[in-house]
N, C-alpha and C positions, 0 to 999 in steps of 0.2 A: 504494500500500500504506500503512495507514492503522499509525502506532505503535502503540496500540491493538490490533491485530491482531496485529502482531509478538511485543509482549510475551506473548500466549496461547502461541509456539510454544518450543521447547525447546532448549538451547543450541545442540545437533547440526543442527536443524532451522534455524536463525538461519546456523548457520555454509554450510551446503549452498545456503540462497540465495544468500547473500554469493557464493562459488565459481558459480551461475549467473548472477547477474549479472552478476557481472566481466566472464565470459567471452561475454556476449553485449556486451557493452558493448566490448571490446577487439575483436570483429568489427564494430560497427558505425561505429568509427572506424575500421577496416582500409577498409571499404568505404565509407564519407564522404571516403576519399582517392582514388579511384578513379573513384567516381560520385557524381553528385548523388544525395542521400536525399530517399522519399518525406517520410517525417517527420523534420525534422530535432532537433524539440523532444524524438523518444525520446532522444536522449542524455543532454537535460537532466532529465529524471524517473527513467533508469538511474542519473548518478550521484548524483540526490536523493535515491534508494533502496537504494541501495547506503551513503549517509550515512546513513543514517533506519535500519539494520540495522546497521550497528556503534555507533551512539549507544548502543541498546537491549541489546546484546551486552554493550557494557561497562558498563551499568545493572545488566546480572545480575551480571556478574565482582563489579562492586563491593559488593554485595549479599549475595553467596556469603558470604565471613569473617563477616558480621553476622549472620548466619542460624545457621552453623555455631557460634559460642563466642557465648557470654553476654554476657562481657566485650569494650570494643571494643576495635578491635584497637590497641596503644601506637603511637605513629608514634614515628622515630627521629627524632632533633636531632641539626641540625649540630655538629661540634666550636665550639665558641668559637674568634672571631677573636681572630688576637694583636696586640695594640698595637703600632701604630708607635713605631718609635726618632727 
């Protein structure tokens, strides 16, 4: 699954993969303990893609505020540290 792709789909739509990927990827480690797997590299491309969908997920979150208000958004500042004695 190509980022590019992803980004065309909608948050709901991003999050609903996420939830099917997991959940095949958590059976196929159920079952890589079990049995030899035909492929074993899907596991390596599930949890690529399962990386590759929340990179993009939180591309939009971070995106959302800036889109929404004109102004960007203030970041908070630490208090000041206090001088040693």
């Amino acid at each position: 699954m190509l980022a590019s792709d992803i980004r065309d789909l909608s948050e709901a739509d991003v999050r609903s993969r996420i939830a099917e990927l997991e959940e095949e990827l958590f059976r196929l480690k159920f079952r890589s303990a079990t049995e030899t797997l035909e492929s074993p590299l899907k596991l390596r491309h599930l949890r690529k893609d399962v990386a590759r969908l929340n990179t993009v997920l939180r591309e939009k979150q971070l995106a959302a505020p800036k889109q929404s208000s004109g102004a960007p958004a203030s970041r908070s500042k630490r208090p000041a540290k206090r001088a040693r004695r």
